[in-house]
Each structure stands twice: as C-alpha cells, then as structure tokens.
C-alpha positions in Angstrom: 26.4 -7.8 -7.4 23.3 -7.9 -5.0 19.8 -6.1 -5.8 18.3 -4.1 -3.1 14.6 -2.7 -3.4 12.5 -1.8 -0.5 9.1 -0.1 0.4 9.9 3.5 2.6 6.7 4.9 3.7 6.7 8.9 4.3 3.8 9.5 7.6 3.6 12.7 9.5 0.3 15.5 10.4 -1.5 17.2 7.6 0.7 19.9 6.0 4.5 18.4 7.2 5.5 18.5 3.5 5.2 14.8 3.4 4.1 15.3 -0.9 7.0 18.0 -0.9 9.2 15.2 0.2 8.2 12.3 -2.0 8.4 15.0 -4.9 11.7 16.1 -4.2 13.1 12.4 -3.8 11.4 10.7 -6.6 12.0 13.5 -8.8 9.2 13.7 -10.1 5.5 15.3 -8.9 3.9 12.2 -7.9 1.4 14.1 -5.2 -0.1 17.4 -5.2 0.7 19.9 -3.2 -1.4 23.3 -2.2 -0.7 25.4 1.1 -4.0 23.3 3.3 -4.2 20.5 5.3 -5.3 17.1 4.2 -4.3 17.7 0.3 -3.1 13.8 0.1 -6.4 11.7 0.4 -4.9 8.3 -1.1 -1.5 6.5 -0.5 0.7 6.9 -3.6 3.9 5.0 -4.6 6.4 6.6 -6.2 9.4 4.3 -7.4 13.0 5.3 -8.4 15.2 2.6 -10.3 18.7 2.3 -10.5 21.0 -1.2 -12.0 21.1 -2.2 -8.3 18.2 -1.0 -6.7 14.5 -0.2 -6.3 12.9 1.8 -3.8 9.0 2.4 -3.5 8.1 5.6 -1.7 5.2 6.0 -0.6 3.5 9.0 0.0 0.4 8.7 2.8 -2.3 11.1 3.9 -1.7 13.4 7.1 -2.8 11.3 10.4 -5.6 13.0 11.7 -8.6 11.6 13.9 -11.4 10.6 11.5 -14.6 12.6 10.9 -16.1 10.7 8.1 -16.0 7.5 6.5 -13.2 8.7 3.9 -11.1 10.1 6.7 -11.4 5.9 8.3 -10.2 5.0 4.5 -7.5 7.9 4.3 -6.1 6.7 7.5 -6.4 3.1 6.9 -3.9 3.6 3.9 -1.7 4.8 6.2 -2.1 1.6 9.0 -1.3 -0.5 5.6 1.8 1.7 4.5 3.4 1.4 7.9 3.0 -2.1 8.3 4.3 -2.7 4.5 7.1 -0.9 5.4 10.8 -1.5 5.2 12.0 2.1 6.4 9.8 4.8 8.1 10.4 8.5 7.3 8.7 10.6 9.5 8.1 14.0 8.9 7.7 16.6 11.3 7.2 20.2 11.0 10.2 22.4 12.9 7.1 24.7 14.3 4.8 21.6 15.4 3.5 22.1 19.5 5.1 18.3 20.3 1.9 17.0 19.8 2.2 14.3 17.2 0.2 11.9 19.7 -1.9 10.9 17.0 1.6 9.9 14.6 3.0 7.8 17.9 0.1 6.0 18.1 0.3 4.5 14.8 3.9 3.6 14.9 3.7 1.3 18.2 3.1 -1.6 16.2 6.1 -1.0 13.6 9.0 -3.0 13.9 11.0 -1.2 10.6 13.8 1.2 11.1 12.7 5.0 12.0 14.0 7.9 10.7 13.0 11.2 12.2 12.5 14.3 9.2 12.6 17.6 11.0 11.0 20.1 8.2 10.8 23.7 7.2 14.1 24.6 8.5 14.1 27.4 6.7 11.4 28.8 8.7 13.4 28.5 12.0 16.8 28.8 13.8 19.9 26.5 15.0 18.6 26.6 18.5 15.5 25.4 17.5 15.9 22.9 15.5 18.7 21.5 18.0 15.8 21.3 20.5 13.7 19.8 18.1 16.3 17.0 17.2 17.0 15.9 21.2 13.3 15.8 21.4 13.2 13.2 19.5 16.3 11.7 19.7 14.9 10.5 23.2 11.5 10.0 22.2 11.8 7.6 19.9 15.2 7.1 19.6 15.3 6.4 15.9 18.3 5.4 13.8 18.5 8.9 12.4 16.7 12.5 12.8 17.1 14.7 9.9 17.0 18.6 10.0 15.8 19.5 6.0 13.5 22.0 3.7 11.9 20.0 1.1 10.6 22.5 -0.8 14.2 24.3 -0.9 15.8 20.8 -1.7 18.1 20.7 1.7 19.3 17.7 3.1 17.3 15.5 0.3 20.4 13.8 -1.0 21.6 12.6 2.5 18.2 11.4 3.2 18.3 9.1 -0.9 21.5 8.2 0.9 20.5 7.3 4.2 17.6 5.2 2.1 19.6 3.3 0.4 21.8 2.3 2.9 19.0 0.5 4.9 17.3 -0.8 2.2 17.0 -5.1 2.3 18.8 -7.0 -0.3 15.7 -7.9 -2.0 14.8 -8.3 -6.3 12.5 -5.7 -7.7 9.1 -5.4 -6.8 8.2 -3.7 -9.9 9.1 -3.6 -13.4 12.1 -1.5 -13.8 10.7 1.4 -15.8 7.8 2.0 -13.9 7.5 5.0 -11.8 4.1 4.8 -10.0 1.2 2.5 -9.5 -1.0 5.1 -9.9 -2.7 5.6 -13.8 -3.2 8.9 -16.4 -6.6 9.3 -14.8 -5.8 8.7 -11.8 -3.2 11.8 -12.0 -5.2 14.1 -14.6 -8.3 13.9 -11.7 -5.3 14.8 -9.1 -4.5 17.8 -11.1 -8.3 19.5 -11.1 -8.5 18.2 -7.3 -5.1 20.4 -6.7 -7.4 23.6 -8.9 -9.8 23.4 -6.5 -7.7 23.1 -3.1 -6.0 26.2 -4.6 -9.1 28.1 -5.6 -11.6 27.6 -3.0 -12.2 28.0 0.7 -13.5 26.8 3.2 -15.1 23.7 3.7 -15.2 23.4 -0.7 -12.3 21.6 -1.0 -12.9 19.0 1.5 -16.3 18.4 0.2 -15.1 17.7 -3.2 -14.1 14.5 -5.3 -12.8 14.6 -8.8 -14.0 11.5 -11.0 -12.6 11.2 -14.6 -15.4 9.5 -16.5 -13.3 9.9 -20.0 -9.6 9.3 -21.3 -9.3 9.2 -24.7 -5.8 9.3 -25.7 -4.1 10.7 -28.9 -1.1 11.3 -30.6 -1.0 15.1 -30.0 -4.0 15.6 -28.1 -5.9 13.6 -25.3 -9.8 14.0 -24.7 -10.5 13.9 -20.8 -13.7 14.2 -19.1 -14.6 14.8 -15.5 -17.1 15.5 -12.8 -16.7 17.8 -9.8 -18.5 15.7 -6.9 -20.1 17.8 -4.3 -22.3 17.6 -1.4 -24.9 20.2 -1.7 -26.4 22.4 -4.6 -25.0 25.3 -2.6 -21.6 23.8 -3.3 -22.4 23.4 -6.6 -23.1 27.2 -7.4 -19.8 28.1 -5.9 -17.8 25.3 -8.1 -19.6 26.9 -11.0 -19.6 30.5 -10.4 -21.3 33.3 -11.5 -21.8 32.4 -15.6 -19.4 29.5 -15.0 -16.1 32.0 -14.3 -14.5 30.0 -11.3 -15.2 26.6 -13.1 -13.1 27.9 -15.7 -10.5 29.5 -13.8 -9.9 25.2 -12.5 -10.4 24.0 -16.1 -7.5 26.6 -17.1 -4.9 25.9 -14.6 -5.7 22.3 -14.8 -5.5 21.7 -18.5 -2.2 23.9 -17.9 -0.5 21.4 -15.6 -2.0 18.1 -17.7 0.0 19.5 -20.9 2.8 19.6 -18.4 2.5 16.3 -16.6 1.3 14.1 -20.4 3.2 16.3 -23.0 0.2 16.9 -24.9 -2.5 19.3 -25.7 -5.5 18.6 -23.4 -9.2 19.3 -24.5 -10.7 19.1 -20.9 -14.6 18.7 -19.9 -15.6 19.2 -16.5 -19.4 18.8 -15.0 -20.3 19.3 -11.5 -22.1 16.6 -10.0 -24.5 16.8 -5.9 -24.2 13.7 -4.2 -25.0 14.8 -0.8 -23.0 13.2 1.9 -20.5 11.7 -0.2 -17.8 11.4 2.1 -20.1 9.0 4.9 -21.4 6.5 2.2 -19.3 3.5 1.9 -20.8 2.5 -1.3 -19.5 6.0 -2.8 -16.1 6.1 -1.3 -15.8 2.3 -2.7 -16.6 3.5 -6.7 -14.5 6.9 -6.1 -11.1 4.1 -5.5 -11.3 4.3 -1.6 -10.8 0.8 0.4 
C-alpha cells in the first residue's frame, strides 16, 4: 500500500488561533498559546504518524509588517513555510475587518492547494459566518473553506481528514516516532516565554527572549537553567519585581507546566539578563536561533 507524508503549513494574522490549531491537530501542545498577539516567534513542526502516512504541520508566526530585525526573521519563516508547502491552511478569525492584505500578499507566489479556516465560530452567528465563507470562496477560491473553533475542538477532525486526503504519495520525511524538530530546551525556554506573555504587559513581553543556558537531565529530576533577555534595566526591575515576587510567580507556573510537558520534577534557575536593543542586532537574533 502507498505512503503519503506531506508538509501543511498553518499562516494567518497574529492571534487567529493558528497554535490553537496545530495543538488541537497534532495532539499534542507543540506551540504556546496566551490571549496576545505575536505569541509564535519561530516556525515549529509538529508531525503526526500513522502505518501509511506522515504529515508535518507547521505552525508559523502571525504575518504582520516588520518593526525590527526579529519581526524580518519571524516573517521570513513564514516566506519559507509557504514555499515548503504541500497544503496551505489558512486561518482567519470570524470577527477579522477583511483586511488580511498582508496574508494575500504572501500567498501570490504559492502554487499548493488552499484551504480557507474560518475561526472562533463560537464567537459568532450562521449569518455570519455564511458571509464570511462566500467572501472567500470568491476571493481566493480555494479547494475548501472551513467554519471551526479550535479551542472548542469543532470541525478539527474534518480538517485531519481533508489533510489527508490531499497529501502527495510521498515516503516519510522523518523518522516515524518523532513528533517535532524542535528540542527539551528549545520547549522548556517556550514554557517561561508563555509565563511572561501571561504575566506582563505592555511592551514586556515583546521585549523579552528566553535563553536556556543549562539542561541537565535526570532520571527523576532535570536541572534547567535560564536567562530572561531584556532591553533595558527598567525592564529588568519589572521581570524581577519587588524582592523578586513576579520572577517567581513565572518560575512557578513554568516549572508547573515543564513537570507536565517532561514528566519529571524540575529544579528551575532563572537570571535576568539587559541587552539593550536585542531585537535590531542581527548578531543577537542569530545566537538566540533566529535565521
């Protein structure tokens, strides 16, 4: 019997419930999520194996017009995930102002079959979301539009369907118990980056980067070590807190959620490190794991 596996990159605005989404259909939490914009900085692959298939999600940061050097990197990683692509899922959010310009843009050059995600259903009515679906049906005219809640699980399994029927005959790309191409650090500095999305405001959480200097693994317990990268002392102080309280309100969920995520117990470290203008130095963005 044949083997099909295929790459299916998930693109959309900030906030769609793109992470929701990969989440929900790898089964797994791959990406964080937090209620603000831009959570998803790097593109993440999240692969689900079956006998006769393999399919590589990938999960891309919201398209947005760039600010700062990382924004040119974040958006790069989504240039590269559309042109690696086999199947397109974009999502849309059911209350979004038709102005997804910046999305349309970055699709011109895609040849791969398009399907159309109309999200947060649950948030709107029939009439609506009707509207919503011929908008797009002569927009773009893709091979399917979706109406679904991702966080409420609706309409997932037609979607793992509809993926599966498109994907090319093709061997794996992957070995077949692999579930990411993303590392434990790479996830455990996700986890305190998610702490701090959820826990500050403001301009804090944009102005951060999580670095895990130190994974030590053991049976029953792994060592991990981090810095807090911000851009200015100021920043610094708020991170910390008065008598370090806020920096251990992040510690606490975070080591929470790593005992989740590794099945362990988790003795967690965290510093905060100033490096001012982080997110406009090349060199920086390079060492932190941005192309």
């Amino acid at each position: 019997m044949s083997h099909k596996a295929g790459f299916v990159s998930i693109i959309g605005k900030p906030n769609a419930g793109k992470s929701t989404l990969m989440n929900a259909l790898v089964g797994e939490k791959m990406s964080i999520i937090t209620p603000k914009a831009q959570t998803t900085r790097h593109r993440i692959l999240g692969i689900v194996n079956d006998e006769d298939y393999q399919i590589v999600f990938s999960d891309t940061p919201g398209i947005i017009k760039p600010h700062y050097a990382l924004h040119e990197s974040m958006m790069h990683q989504v240039e590269g995930s559309i042109v690696d692509a086999d199947l397109i899922l974009l999502v849309t959010d059911i209350k979004e102002e038709y102005d997804e310009e910046d999305v349309l843009k970055k699709l011109e050059r895609s040849t791969a079959p398009l399907a159309i995600l109309i999200n947060k259903i649950d948030l709107s009515n029939e009439e609506e979301v009707r509207a919503k679906a011929a908008y797009w049906q002569e927009k773009l005219n893709p091979k399917a539009v979706f109406a679904i809640s991702a966080l409420h699980d609706h309409n997932i399994k037609g979607i793992f369907e509809f993926v599966l029927e498109n994907l090319p005959e093709h061997p794996p790309y992957y070995e077949k118990d692999a579930l990411t191409d993303r590392n434990d650090r790479f996830f455990a500095s996700e986890m305190i980056r998610a702490q701090v999305f959820k826990q500050y405001k403001k301009e804090i959480p944009y102005s951060t980067e999580v670095i895990v200097t130190a994974f030590k693994e053991g049976e029953k317990l792994h060592r991990i070590s981090a810095e807090i990268i911000v851009e200015r002392e100021s920043q610094k102080n708020i991170i910390i807190g008065n008598k370090g309280e806020m920096l251990k309100i992040v510690g606490t969920y975070a080591r929470k959620d790593m005992e989740d995520f590794f099945q362990r117990k988790i003795f967690l470290e965290m510093f905060v490190k100033v490096i001012p203008d982080w997110r406009s130095k090349k060199n920086y963005l390079k060492k932190f794991g941005y192309e």
